[in-house]
VOZA-26529 format. One line per 10 residues: number of its first residue (from 1); for each residue x, y, z of C-alpha. Coordinates in pm, 1 decimal, always signed. Layout:
! VOZA-26529
NUM	X Y Z; ...
! end
This chain:
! VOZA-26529
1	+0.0 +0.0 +0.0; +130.5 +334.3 -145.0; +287.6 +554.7 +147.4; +276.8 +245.3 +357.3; +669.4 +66.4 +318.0; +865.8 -186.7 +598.8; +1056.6 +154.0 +697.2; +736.8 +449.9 +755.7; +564.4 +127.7 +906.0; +833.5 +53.9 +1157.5
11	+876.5 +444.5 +1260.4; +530.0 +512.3 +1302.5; +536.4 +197.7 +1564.5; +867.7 +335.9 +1732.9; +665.0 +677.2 +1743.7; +345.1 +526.2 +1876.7; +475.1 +388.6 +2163.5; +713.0 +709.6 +2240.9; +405.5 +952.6 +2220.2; +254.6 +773.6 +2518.4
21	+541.4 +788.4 +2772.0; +466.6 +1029.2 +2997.6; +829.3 +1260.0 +2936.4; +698.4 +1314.7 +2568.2; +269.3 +1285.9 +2649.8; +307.5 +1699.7 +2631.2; +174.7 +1832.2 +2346.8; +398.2 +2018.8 +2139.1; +643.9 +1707.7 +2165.9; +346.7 +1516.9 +2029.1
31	+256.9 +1697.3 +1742.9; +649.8 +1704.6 +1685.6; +614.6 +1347.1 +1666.9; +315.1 +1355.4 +1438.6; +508.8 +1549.5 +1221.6; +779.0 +1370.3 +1207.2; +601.2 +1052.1 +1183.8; +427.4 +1242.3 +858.2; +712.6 +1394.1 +716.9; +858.4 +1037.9 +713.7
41	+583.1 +896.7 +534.8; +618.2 +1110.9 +223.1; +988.8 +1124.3 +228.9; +992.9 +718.1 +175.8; +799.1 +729.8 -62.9; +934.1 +989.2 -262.7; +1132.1 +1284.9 -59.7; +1015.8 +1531.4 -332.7; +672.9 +1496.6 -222.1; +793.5 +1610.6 +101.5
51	+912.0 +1985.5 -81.8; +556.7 +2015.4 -230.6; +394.1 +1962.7 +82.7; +626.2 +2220.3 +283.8; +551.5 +2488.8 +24.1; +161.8 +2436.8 +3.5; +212.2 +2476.1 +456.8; +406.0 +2750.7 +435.7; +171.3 +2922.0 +150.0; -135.9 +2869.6 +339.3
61	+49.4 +2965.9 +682.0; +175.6 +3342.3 +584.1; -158.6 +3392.6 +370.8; -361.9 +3330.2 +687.1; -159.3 +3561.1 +869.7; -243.5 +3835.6 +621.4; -574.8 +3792.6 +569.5; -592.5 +3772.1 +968.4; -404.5 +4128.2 +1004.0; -532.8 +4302.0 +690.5
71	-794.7 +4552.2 +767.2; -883.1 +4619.0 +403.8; -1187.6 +4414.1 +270.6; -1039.8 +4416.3 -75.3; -692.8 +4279.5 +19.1; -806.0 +3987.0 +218.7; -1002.9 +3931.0 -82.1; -774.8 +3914.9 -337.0; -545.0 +3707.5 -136.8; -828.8 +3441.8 -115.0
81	-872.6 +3438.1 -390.6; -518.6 +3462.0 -554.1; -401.1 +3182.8 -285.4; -694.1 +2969.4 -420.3; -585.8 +2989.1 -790.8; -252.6 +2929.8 -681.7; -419.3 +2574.3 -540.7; -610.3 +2506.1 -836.9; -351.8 +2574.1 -1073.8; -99.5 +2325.6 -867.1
91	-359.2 +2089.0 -839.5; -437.5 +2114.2 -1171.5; -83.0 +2073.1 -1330.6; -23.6 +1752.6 -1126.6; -350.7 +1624.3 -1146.0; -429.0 +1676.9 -1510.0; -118.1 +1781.5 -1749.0; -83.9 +1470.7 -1830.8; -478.6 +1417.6 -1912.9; -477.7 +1744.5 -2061.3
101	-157.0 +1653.0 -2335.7; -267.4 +1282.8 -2415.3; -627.4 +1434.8 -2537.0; -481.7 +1703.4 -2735.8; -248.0 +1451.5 -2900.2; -557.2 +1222.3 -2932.6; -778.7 +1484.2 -3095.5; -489.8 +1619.2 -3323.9; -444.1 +1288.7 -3449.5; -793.2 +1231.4 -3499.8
111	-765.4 +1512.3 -3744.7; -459.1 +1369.5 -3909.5; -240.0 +1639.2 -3794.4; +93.6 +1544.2 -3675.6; +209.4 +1676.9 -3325.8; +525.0 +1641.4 -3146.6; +378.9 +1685.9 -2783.9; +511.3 +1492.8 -2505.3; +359.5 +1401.5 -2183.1; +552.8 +1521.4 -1887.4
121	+501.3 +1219.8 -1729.8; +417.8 +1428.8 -1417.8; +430.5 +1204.6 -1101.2; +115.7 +1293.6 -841.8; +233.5 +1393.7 -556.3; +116.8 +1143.3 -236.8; -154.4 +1303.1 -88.9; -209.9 +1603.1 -294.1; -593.1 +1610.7 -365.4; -616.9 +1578.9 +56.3
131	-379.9 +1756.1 +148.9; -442.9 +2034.5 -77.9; -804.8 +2093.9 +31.5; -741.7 +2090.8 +420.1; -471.9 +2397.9 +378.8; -695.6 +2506.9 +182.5; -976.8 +2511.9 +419.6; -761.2 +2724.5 +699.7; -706.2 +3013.2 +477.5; -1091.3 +2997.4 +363.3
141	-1221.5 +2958.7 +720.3; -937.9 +3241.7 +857.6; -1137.6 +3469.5 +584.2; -1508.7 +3365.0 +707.3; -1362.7 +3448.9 +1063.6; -1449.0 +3102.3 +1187.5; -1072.5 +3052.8 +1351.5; -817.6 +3240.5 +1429.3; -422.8 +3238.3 +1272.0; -272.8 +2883.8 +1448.9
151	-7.0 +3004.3 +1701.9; +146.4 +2662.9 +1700.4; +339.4 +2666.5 +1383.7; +436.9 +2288.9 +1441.6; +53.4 +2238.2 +1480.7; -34.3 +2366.3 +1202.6; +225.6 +2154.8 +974.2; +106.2 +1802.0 +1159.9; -268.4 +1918.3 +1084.3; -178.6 +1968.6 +716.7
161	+35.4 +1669.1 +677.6; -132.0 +1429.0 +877.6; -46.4 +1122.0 +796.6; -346.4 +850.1 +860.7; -482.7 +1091.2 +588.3; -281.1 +1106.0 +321.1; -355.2 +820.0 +76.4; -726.8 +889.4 +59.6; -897.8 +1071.2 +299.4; -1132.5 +1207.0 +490.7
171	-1077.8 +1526.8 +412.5; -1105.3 +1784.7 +734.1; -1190.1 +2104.1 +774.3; -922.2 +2355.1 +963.0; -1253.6 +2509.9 +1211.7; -1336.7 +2165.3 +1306.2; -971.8 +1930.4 +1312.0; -696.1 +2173.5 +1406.2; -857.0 +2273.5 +1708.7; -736.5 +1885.6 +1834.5
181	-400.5 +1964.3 +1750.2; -427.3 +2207.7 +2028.3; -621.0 +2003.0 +2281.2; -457.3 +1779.3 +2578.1; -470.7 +1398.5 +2461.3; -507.2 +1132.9 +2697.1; -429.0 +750.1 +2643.6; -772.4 +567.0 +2650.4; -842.2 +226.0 +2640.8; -1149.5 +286.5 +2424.9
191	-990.0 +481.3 +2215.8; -700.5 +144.8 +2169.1; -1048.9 -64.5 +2127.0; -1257.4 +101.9 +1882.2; -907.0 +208.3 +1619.9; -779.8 -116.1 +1647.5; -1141.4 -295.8 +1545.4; -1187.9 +4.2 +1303.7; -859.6 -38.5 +1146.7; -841.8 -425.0 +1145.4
201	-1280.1 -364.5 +945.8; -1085.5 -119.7 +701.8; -797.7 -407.0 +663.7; -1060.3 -634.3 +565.8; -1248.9 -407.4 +342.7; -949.8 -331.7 +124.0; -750.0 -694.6 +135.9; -1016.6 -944.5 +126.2; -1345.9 -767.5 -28.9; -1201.2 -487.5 -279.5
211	-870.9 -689.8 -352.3; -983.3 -1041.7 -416.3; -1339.3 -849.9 -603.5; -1078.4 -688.0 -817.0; -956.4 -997.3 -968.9; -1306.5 -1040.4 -1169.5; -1367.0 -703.2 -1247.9; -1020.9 -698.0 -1405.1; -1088.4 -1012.7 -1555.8; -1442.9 -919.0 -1697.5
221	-1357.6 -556.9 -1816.6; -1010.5 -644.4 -2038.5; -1218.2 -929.6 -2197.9; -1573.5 -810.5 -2196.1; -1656.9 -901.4 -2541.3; -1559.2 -1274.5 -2444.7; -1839.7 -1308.7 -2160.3; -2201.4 -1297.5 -2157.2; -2417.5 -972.3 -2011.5; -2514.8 -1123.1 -1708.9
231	-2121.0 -1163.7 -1643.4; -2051.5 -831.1 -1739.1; -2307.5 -706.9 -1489.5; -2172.6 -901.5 -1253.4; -1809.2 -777.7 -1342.4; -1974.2 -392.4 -1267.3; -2129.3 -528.7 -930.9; -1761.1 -641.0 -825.6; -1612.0 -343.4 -927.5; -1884.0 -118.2 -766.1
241	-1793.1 -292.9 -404.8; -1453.5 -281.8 -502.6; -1465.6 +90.7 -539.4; -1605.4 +98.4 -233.1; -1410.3 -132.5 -26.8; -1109.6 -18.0 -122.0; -1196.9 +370.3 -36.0; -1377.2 +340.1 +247.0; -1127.1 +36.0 +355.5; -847.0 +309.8 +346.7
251	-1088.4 +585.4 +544.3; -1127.0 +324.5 +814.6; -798.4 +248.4 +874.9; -721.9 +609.5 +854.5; -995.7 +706.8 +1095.0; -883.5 +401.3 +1356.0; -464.8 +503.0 +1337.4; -623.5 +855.6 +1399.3; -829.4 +719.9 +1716.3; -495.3 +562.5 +1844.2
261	-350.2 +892.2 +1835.4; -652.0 +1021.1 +1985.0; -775.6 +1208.5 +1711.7; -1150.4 +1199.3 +1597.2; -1144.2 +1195.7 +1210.6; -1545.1 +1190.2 +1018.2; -1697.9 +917.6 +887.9; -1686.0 +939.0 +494.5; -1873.7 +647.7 +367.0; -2230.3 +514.3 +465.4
271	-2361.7 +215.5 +301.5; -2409.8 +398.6 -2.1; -2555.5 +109.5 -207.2; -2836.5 +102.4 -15.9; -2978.5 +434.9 -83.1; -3305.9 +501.3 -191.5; -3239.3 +778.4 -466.0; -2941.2 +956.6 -559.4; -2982.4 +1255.0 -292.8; -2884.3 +990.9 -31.5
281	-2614.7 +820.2 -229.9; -2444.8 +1122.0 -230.8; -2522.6 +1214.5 +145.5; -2284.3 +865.7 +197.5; -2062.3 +859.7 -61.9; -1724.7 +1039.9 +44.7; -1881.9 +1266.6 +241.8; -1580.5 +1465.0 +365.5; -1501.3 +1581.2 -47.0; -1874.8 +1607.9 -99.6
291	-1951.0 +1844.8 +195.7; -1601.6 +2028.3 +162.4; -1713.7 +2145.7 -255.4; -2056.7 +2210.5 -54.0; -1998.2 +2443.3 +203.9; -1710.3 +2640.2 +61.3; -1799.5 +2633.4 -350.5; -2162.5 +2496.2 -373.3; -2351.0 +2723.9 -110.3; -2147.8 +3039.2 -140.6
301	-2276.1 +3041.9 -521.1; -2607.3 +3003.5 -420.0; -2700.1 +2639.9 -381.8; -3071.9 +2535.3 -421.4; -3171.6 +2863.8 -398.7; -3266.3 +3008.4 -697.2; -3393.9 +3010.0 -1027.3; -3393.7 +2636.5 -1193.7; -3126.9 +2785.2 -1443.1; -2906.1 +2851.1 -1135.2
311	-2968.2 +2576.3 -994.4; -2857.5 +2319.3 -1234.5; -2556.0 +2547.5 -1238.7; -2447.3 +2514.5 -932.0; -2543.5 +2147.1 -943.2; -2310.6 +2055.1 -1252.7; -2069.5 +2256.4 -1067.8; -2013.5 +2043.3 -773.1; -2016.1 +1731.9 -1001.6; -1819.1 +1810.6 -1246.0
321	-1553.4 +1912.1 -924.2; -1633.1 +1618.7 -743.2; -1598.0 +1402.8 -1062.3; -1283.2 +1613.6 -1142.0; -1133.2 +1540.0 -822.5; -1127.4 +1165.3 -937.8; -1026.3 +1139.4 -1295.6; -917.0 +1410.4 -1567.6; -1075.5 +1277.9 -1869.8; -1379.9 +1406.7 -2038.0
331	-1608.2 +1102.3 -1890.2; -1610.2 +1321.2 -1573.8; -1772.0 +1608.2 -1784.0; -2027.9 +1375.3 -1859.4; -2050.4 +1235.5 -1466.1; -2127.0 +1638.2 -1371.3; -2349.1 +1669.5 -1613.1; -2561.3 +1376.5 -1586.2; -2568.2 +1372.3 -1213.2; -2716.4 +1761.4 -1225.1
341	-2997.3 +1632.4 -1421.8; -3029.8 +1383.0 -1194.2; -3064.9 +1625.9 -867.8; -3206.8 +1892.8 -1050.5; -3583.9 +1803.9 -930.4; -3518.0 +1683.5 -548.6; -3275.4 +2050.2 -499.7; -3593.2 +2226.7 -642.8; -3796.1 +2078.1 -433.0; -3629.8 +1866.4 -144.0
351	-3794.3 +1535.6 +17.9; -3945.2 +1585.6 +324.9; -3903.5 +1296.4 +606.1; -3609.7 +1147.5 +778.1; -3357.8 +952.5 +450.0; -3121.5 +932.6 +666.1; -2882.7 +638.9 +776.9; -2926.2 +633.2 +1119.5; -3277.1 +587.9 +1115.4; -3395.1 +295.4 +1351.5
361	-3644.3 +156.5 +1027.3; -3534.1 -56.2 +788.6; -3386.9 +46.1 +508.1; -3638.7 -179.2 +295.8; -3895.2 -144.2 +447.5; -4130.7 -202.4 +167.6; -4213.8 -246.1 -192.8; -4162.4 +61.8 -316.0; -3846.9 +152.8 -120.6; -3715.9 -122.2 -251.1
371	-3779.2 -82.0 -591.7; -3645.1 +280.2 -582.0; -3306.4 +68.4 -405.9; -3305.6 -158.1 -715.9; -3333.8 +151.6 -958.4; -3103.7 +381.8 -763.6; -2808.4 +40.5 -747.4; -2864.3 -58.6 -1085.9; -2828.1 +324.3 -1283.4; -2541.1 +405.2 -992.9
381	-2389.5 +34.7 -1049.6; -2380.3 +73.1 -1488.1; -2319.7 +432.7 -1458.6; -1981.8 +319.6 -1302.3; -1852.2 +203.4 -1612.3; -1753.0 +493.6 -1720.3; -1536.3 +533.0 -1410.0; -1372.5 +198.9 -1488.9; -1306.0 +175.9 -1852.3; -1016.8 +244.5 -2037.6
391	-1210.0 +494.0 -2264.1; -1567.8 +667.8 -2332.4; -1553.0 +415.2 -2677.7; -1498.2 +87.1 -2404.0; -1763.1 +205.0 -2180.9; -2035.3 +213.6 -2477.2; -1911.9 -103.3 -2608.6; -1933.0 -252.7 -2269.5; -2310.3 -113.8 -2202.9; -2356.3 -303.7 -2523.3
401	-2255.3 -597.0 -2428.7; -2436.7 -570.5 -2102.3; -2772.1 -568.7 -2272.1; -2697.3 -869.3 -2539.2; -2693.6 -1219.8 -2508.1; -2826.6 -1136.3 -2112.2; -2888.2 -1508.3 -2044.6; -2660.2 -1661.0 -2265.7; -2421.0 -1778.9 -1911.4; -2287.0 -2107.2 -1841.9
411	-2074.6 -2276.6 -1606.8; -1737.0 -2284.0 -1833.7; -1786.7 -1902.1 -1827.9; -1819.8 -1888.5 -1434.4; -1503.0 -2166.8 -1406.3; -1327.1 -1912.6 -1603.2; -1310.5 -1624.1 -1391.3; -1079.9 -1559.4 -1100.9; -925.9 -1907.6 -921.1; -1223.1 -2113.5 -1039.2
421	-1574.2 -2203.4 -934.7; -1493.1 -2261.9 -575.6; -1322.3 -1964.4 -480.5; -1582.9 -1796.7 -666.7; -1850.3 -1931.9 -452.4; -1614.7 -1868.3 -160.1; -1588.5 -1474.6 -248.7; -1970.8 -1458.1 -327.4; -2012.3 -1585.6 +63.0; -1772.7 -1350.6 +194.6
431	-1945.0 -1061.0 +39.7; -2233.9 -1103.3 +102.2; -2150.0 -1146.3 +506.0; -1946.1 -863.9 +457.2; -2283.8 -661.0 +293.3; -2506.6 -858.4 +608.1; -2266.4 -704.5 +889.6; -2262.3 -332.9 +733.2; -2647.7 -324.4 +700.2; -2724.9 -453.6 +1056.2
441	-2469.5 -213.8 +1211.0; -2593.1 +74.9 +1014.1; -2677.6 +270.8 +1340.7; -2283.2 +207.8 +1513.5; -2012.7 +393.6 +1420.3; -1870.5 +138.1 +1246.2; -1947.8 -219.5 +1150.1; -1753.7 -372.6 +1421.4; -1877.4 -117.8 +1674.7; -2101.9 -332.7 +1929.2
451	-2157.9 -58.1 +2167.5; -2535.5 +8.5 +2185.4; -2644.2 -231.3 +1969.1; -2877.3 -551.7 +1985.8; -2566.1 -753.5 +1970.6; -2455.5 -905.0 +2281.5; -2068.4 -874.9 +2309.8; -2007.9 -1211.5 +2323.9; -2157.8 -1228.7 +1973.1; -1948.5 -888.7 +1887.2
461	-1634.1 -1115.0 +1995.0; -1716.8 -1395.5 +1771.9; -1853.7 -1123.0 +1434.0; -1480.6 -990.3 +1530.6; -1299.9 -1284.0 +1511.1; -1517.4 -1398.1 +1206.6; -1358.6 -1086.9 +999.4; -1014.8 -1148.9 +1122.2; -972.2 -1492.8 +1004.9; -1142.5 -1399.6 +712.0
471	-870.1 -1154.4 +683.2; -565.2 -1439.4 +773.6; -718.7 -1701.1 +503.8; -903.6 -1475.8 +236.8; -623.2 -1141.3 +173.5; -512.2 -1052.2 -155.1; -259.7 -816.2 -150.3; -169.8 -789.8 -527.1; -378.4 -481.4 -599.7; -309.9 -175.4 -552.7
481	-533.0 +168.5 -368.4; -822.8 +158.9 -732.5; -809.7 +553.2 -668.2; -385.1 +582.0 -784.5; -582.5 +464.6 -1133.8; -772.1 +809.4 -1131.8
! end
């Protein structure tokens, strides 16, 4: 795993175990040592990654220090708004150069005219997109007046560079996360509890459910004009729980080595696939990105408020971001636009009741909720192939495909795939436990959260010990993090 080698590993043990003895439990020595446990991380990886993340820290630090002092209304301004440009533009050139060349090359050609552009072959920074966005958000917030300058500069640095964050998430806000770099932390035994069950649920999301799901939808999309549509279906319902598994996997693990830190990090993913309409897919699907373009581009252009015009505006808007933040290519154009067509009718006129995925009723809880969860799946689950092919051409081709020959399967075609029939069935089994455990603990923090819950915690112990030798039998560790694809 990316960011992850034998040597950050090793340090960030040797530093866990030094920020709990009691000489170095003070807090500036701790956030030294989450600094230098971060710093580490990206330096191992690549120690150029290291420079970009400096600058970006010190950028955000000295504008947040004018902005704070400036009395003029028009300077703070035009700092914002320069030091967000700056962002984009960096973001941008990493992100997307690359993109940006290969479909001018592609186009010119398409017009038979000869070009002698080269990629860059730009490496992406680790962390970037993440990292990016939370400096981001202290200047921004600094502006609104929602915090003030941080007076710990080595505070500041950990909070931007944190490391349980970098690979993918959740993104935090500066009014609501550096305020614990400032705060007194305590060793707690719940706090050992719930990260190490939260990272060991995230473990087995991204080893045994994304990674060994990967190996069909792999399979299935290079050769989808050899299988039938049913399998090709079935190829988009692995990869949708791979997507899944593998993101939120990461988040979890993030979130628990956060908890052992004692750090509270957001939730980002809720059982997305079983929403009831789009609205609240995208109320559970990476919340932290979703809610960051909200609140500081989305609202402060106007939101649902507003003329329909407007409204699809701003809608396409944080799509076409949100898809942006994923993928350069012009199938995220597509993503925006489709998805504000989408939304256009609930942000005119919102649903009234409670959609939300705490709520103590089931989430089928009759016929026509769950026909709205087989619609809402089944346009989510093909619309993903857009997101997985190699090209806009291979995602037609394979929507094709997906409607021909729809019962044309047999059982040479399921022998085919992955390590054979058996481990088939065997990977069927494990997902759908995996799918039984996240619905029934819909209401805990996390799946292997007992606290509260109808479940005893004897039966917690043995659900817990169920996933980890799942995890010691089932792990596949030849794939890598699906988002370094995007």
């Amino acid at each position: 795993m990316q960011g992850y080698t034998l040597h950050t590993i090793a340090i960030l043990i040797l530093i866990y175990f030094i920020y709990w003895i009691k000489p170095f439990s003070k807090i500036k020595i701790q956030n030294l040592l989450l600094l230098i446990a971060s710093y580490s991380c990206f330096a191992f990886v690549n120690w150029r990654f290291l420079i970009v993340v400096i600058c970006i820290t010190l950028i955000n630090l000295i504008v947040g220090k004018v902005i704070s002092t400036c009395k003029s209304g028009h300077i703070r301004k035009l700092f914002l708004i320069l030091n967000i440009i700056f962002h984009i533009g960096l973001l941008g050139f990493f992100r997307y150069f690359n993109f940006f060349v290969e479909d001018v090359i592609k186009y010119l050609s398409f017009l038979n005219i000869d070009s002698s552009w080269n990629s860059l072959n730009i490496i992406v920074p680790l962390g970037i997109s993440i990292y990016t966005l939370q400096a981001l958000s202290y200047s921004i917030d600094i502006y609104r007046k929602k915090i003030e300058p941080a007076k710990d500069i080595v505070a500041f640095f950990a909070y931007v560079s944190f490391f349980p964050q970098m690979i993918a998430g959740p993104i935090e806000r500066a009014s609501t996360f550096l305020p614990q770099f400032y705060r007194e932390r305590q060793l707690n035994i719940d706090d050992i509890r719930k990260g190490s069950k939260r990272i060991l649920w995230g473990l087995f999301k991204k080893l045994v459910i994304a990674n060994n799901l990967a190996v069909y939808a792999n399979e299935i999309f290079r050769n989808f004009n050899d299988y039938s549509g049913f399998t090709v279906f079935a190829g988009l319902v692995a990869f949708a729980f791979q997507l899944y598994a593998d993101l939120s996997g990461f988040s979890d693990i993030a979130i628990g080595i956060a908890r052992l830190f004692g750090f509270t990090i957001n939730t980002n993913f809720r059982i997305p696939y079983f929403s009831k309409n789009f609205s609240d897919f995208w109320s559970r699907w990476n919340i932290s990105l979703m809610y960051w373009i909200k609140d500081y581009i989305y609202n402060p252009m106007g939101g649902s408020e507003g003329k329909p015009w407007v409204v699809f505006r701003n809608l396409f808007i944080l799509f076409f971001l949100f898809g942006l933040w994923h993928g350069g290519n012009i199938s995220f154009v597509l993503f925006g636009f489709v998805n504000a067509i989408i939304l256009l009718p609930s942000a005119l006129k919102p649903e009234t009741g409670n959609n939300n995925y705490f709520s103590r009723k089931k989430i089928l809880n009759n016929i026509e909720s769950f026909i709205r969860f087989l619609i809402t799946g089944f346009i989510v689950i093909v619309g993903l192939t857009f997101f997985r092919s190699g090209s806009s051409a291979d995602g037609v081709n394979i929507l094709k495909n997906l409607f021909t020959n729809v019962f044309s399967i047999s059982i040479n075609e399921l022998r085919s795939l992955g390590n054979g029939l058996v481990a088939t069935i065997s990977n069927v089994v494990i997902l759908f436990i995996y799918v039984v455990i996240e619905e029934f603990q819909r209401k805990s923090e996390f799946a292997l959260d007992f606290d509260n819950t109808r479940i005893s915690t004897n039966k917690g112990h043995l659900i817990t010990i169920l996933v980890l030798i799942l995890l010691l039998f089932y792990y596949e560790i030849n794939q890598e993090l699906i988002y370094f694809n995007y």
